[in-house]
N, C-alpha and C positions, 0 to 999 in steps of 0.2 A: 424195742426199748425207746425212752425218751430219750434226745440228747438236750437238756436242760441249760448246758454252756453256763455252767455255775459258775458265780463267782469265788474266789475262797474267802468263808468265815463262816466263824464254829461259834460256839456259847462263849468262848473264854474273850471273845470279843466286844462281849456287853458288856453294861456296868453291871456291878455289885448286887445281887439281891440280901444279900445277909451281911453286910455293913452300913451300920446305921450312919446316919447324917453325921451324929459327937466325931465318926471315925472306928469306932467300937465294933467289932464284929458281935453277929447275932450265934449264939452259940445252945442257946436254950428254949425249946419252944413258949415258955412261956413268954419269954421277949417276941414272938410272931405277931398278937394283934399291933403293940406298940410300932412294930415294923412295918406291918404290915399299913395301918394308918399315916405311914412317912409314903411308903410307897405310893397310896393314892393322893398323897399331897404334891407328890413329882408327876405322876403320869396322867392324872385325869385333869383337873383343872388347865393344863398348857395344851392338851392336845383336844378334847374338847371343850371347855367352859363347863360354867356354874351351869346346874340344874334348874328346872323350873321348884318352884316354892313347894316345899313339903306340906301336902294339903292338913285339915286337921279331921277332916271324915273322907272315907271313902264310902260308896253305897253303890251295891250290886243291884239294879233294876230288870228284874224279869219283864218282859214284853212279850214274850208268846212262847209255848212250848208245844213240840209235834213230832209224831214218828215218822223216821224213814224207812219206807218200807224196802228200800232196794238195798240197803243197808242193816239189815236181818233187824230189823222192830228198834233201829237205836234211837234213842232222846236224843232230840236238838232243842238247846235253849238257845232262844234270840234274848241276848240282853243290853241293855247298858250303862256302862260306867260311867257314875257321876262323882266328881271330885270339889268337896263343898258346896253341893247342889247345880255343879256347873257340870255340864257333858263332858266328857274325856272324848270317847268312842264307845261305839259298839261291838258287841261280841258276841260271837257262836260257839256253843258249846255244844260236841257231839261226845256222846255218853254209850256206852253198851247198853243193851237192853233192860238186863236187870244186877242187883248186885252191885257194891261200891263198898265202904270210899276208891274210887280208883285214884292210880296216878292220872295226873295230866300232862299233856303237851302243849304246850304255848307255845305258839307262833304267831311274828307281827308280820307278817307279810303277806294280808289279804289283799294288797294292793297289785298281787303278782300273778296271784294264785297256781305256786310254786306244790303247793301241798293238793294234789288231782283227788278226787271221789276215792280212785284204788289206792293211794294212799291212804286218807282217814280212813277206809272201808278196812284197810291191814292193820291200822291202829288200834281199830273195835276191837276186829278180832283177835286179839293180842292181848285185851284187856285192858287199854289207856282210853283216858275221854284226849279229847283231842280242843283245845282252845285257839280261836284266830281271830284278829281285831288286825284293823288297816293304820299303821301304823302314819300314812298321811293325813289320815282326820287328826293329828295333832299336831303336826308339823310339816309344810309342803314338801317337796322331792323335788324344788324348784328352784333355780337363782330369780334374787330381787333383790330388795333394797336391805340393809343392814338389820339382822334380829338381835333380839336381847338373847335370844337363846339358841346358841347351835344343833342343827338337826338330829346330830346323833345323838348327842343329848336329851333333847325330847322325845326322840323315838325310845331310848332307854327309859329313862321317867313313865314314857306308857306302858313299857312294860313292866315296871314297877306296879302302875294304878292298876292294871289286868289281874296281877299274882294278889294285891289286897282286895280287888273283887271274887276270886274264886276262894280264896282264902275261907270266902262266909258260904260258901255251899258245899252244904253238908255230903251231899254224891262223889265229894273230891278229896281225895287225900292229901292234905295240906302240907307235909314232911317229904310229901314225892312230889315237887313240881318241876320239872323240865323248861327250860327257854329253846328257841332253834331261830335262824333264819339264813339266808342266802345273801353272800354279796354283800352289798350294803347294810341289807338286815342282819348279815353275820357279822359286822361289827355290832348293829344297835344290842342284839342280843350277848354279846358276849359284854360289851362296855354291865349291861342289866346285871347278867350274871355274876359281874367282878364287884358293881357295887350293891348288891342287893343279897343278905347273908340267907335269907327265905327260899332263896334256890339252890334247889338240892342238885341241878345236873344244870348244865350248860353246853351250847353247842354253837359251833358260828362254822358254817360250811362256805369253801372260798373265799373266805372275808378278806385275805389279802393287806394292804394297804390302811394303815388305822385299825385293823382287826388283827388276827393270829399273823400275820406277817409281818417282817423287820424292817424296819425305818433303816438299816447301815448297809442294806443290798441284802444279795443271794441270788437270784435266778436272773441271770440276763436277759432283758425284755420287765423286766416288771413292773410295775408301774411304781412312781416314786414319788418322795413327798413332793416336791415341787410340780410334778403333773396331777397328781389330787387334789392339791391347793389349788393350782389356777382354775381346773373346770369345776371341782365341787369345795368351794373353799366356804358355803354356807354351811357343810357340813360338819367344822371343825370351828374351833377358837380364832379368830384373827390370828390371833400371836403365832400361831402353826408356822403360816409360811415364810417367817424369817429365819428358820433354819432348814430351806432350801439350799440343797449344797453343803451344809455343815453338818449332815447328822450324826458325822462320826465323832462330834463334840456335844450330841446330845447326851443331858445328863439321867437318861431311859431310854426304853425302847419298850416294846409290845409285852416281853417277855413280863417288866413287871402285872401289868395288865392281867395276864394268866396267872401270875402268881396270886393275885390279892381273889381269885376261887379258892385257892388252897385253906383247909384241907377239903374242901367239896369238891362235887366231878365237874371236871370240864373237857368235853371230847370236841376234837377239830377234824374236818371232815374237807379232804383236799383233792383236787383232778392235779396229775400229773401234767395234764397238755397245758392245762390254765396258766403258762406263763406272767401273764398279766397282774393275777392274784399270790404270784411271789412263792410256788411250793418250796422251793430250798429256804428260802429265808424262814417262814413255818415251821421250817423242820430245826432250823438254830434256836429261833425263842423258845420250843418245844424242849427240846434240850436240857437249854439253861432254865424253865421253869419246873421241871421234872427234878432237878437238886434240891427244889423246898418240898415238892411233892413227898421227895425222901424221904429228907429230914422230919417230915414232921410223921414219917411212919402211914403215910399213905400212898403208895408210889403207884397203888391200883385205882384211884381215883383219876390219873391224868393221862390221857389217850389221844394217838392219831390215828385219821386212817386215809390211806391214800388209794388212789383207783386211777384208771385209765380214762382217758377222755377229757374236755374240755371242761366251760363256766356254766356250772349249771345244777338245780338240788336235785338230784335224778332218785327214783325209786331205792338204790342200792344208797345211797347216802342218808335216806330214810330207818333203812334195814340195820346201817352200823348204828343209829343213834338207838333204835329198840331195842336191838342186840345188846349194845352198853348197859343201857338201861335194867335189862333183864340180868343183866350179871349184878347188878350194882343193887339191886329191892326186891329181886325173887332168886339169888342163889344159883343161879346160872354159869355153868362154864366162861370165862373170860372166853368173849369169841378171839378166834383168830385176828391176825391182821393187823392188830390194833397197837403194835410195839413203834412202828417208825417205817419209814418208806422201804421204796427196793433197792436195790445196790445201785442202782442206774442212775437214782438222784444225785450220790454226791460221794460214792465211792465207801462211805463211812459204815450206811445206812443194816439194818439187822436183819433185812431181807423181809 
């Protein structure tokens, strides 16, 4: 077993998800999107900034299309995204052989190459095409001099311009799109999937800090706003790191983040060893964002899954997001696993 060395704090330690700003509690789903638009006025703009400009065309540009053969006859498109005739990045599309609309997976993080051959090669065979673009040709992974636009921001915004590129091809089924990424890329991706209503499934695997994990503590050792600010503080809003040391007078936390997916699926995909990436704290916002999940009558939409081992997107964190998936658009038994950690994390937990 882990010994985690938790700190104690539960959901009931966050703020409010269904009390609106008047003070009014939310009591009706139809009050959700109004809420739900308060909630990202609180938690996106302070912790990352403004986006880059909402383009007024997107265009999906084919450049080459080719079978793999080692991958049983499947299509690969080379394409790329242009956003008002200006380049985004580019993209690969690998497809099954024949037969579609299929779902897709988006993933920005060609910069990693987190997602191996036997990976997409499991994806085909599963039935999903599989989407990847580098999500640094839009914004470096680098400190410099002051940007108009914080990284995780941008990296979100791409993958926004990725889902309005696959959007127009027709081999994809546009109601099934998937985001994923690791670490860092599992904040960009989950920030995507919170604000982009076109995705159908979300997934941010060890995201940690700015991602599925709590700004007010949980796992001793993990890394905290004030050590992400100081070494990646281009990744976030300036304004972030003035509440260094005060987050327990922040007026949010992560959990809103999760909430503003609901009611679409959002699975988080967590290593027990990954101290770093904060799994007790994960397992708080979890929680507390599982109360709207409820509410709004979809309580099987929102999933963890926890495993052994350290920071890293491994095959089996692959496996739970297809697994999800397959419950969630082909009628699939809710896999195992997927309720909350083991008792080891924090004594509470549903095994």
């Amino acid at each position: 077993m882990n010994d985690l060395h938790v700190q104690p704090l539960g959901p009931e330690d966050l703020p409010a998800l269904r009390v609106a700003l008047d003070g009014r509690s939310v009591t009706d789903s139809s009050q959700w999107p109004a809420r739900r638009a308060e909630l990202r006025s609180l938690c996106v703009p302070p912790v990352y900034g403004a986006f880059p400009a909402l383009p007024k065309q997107v265009r999906c540009e084919m450049l080459h299309q080719a079978t793999v053969r080692a991958m049983e006859d499947a299509r690969l498109w080379s394409c790329r995204v242009l956003a008002d005739g200006a380049p985004v990045c580019l993209m690969r599309v690998f497809l099954p052989a024949s037969g579609g609309p299929h779902p897709v997976v988006l993933h920005g993080d060609g910069c990693w190459h987190t997602a191996t051959d036997g990976v997409i090669a499991d994806l085909l065979r599963r039935g999903y095409a599989f989407a990847q673009f580098n999500r640094v040709e839009i914004a470096p992974d680098m400190p410099g001099p002051p940007r108009p636009v914080a990284a995780l921001a941008a990296w979100a915004w791409g993958y926004h311009r990725a889902v309005d590129a696959l959007c127009q091809l027709e081999a994809l089924d546009a109601t099934r799109i998937a985001v994923v990424g690791h670490s860092r890329g599992g904040k960009a991706a989950l920030l995507a999937g919170a604000t982009d209503e076109r995705i159908a499934l979300t997934s941010a695997n060890n995201s940690g800090a700015g991602g599925a994990g709590c700004w007010r503590g949980g796992t001793t050792g993990a890394e905290t706003l004030a050590d992400i600010t100081r070494v990646f503080g281009y990744w976030f809003a300036p304004a972030l790191a003035q509440w260094a040391g005060r987050e327990a007078t922040l007026p949010f936390d992560q959990h809103f983040l999760k909430a503003l997916v609901a009611p679409r699926a959002l699975l988080t995909t967590e290593a027990l060893g990954d101290h770093w990436a904060n799994p007790q704290g994960t397992w708080v916002t979890h929680q507390a964002a599982q109360a709207v999940f409820d509410w709004l009558g979809v309580p099987q939409q929102l999933a963890i899954r926890y495993r052994a081992g350290d920071h890293a997107h491994t095959p089996a964190d692959w496996a739970a997001l297809l697994d999800f998936a397959d419950h969630l658009w082909r009628g699939a038994p809710r896999p195992a696993g997927l309720g909350g950690p083991p008792d080891s994390l924090d004594g509470r937990g549903p095994g």
